[in-house]
C-alpha positions in Angstrom: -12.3 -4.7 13.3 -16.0 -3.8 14.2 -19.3 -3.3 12.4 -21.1 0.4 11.7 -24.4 0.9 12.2 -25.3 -0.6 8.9 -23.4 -4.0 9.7 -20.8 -3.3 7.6 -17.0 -4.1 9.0 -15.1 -1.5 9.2 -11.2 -0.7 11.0 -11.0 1.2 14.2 -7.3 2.8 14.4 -5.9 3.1 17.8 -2.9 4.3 19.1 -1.1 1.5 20.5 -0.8 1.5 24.0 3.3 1.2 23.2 4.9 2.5 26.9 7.3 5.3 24.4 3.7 6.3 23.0 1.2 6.4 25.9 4.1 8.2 28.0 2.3 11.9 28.8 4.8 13.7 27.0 4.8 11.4 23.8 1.0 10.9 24.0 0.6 14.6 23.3 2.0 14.5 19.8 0.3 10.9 19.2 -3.0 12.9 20.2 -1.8 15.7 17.9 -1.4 13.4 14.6 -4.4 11.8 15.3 -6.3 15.0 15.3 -5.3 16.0 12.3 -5.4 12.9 10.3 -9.0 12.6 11.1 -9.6 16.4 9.9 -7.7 15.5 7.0 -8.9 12.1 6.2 -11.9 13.2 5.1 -11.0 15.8 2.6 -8.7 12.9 0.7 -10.8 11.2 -1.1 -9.1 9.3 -3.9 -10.3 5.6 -5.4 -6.9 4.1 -3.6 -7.0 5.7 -0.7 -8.4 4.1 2.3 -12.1 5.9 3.1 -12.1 7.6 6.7 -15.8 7.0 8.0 -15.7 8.7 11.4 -13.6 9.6 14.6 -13.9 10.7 18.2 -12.1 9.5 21.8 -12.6 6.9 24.2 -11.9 7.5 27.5 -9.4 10.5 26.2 -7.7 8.4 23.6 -8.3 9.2 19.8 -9.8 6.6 17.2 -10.5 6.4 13.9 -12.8 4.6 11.7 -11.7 3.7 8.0 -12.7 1.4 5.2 -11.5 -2.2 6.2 -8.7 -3.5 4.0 -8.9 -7.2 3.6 -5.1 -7.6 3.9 -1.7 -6.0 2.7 0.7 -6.3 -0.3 3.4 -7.7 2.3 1.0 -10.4 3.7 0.4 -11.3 -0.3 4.0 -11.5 -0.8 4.7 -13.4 2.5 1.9 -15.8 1.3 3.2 -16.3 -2.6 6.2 -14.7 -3.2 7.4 -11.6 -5.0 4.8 -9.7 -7.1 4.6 -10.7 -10.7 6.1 -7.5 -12.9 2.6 -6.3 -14.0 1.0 -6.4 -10.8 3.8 -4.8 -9.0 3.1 -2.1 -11.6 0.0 -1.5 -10.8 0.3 -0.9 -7.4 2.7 1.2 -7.5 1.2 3.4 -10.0 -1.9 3.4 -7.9 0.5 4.4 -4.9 2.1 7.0 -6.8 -1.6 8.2 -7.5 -2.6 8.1 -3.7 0.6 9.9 -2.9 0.5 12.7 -5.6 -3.4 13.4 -4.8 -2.1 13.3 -0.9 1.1 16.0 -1.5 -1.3 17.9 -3.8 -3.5 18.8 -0.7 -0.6 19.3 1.8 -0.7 15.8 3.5 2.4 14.1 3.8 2.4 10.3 4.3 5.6 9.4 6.4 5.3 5.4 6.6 5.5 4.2 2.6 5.7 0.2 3.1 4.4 -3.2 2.1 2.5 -3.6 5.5 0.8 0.3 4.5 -0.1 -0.6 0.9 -3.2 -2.2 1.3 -6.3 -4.4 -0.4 -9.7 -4.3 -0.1 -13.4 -5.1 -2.6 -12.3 -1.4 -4.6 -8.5 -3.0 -4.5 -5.1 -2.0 -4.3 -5.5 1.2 -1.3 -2.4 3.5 0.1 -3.3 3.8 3.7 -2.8 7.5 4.6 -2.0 6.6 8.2 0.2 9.6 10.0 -0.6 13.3 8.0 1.9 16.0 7.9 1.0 19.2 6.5 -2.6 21.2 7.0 
């Protein structure tokens, strides 16, 4: 978490310094996905999909700056309990939204979970994390 240049928070994704994904030949492909999620990120633009704001490196590693979500559908269902029918509803129709706008323009998302399926002011977002495709 960290402020732009407006003072607005925002999300800074790193890789993280895991030993199997900062190992030279692993940290390759990690660069790799990194690299073309932030080409992508931009070009996704969807009302439930998080907002990419920026990118660049640090010292040779890759970042990203998105949107900050406030907190995920498994931390609400940790806190409270399953979803009431409705609302589980809506999210996933606003995941399946996310994800047919995503396959639509080649991007694949490859890690569909609670933790991923997150919440912010614009509500209910499907974090595009890792793209496959373009």
């Amino acid at each position: 978490r960290a402020t732009d240049g407006l003072g607005q928070h925002v999300a800074v994704k790193i890789v993280n310094p895991r030993a199997d994904l900062i190992e030279p030949s692993a940290f390759a492909n990690v660069k790799k996905r990194f690299e073309r999620e932030a080409r992508n990120g931009p070009q996704v633009a969807h009302d439930a999909i998080v907002k990419y704001l920026d990118h660049g490196t640090h010292r040779s590693h890759p970042f990203l700056v998105m949107e900050l979500a406030t907190r995920s559908v498994q931390d609400i269902i940790v806190e409270g309990g399953a979803l009431a029918a409705d609302k589980a509803r809506r999210v996933i129709s606003r995941c399946v939204g996310a994800l047919r706008h995503l396959h639509g323009r080649g991007c694949i998302h490859r890690d569909v979970k609670p933790a991923n399926i997150l919440a912010s002011p614009r509500g209910y977002l499907k974090d595009p994390l890792v793209f496959g495709g373009s």
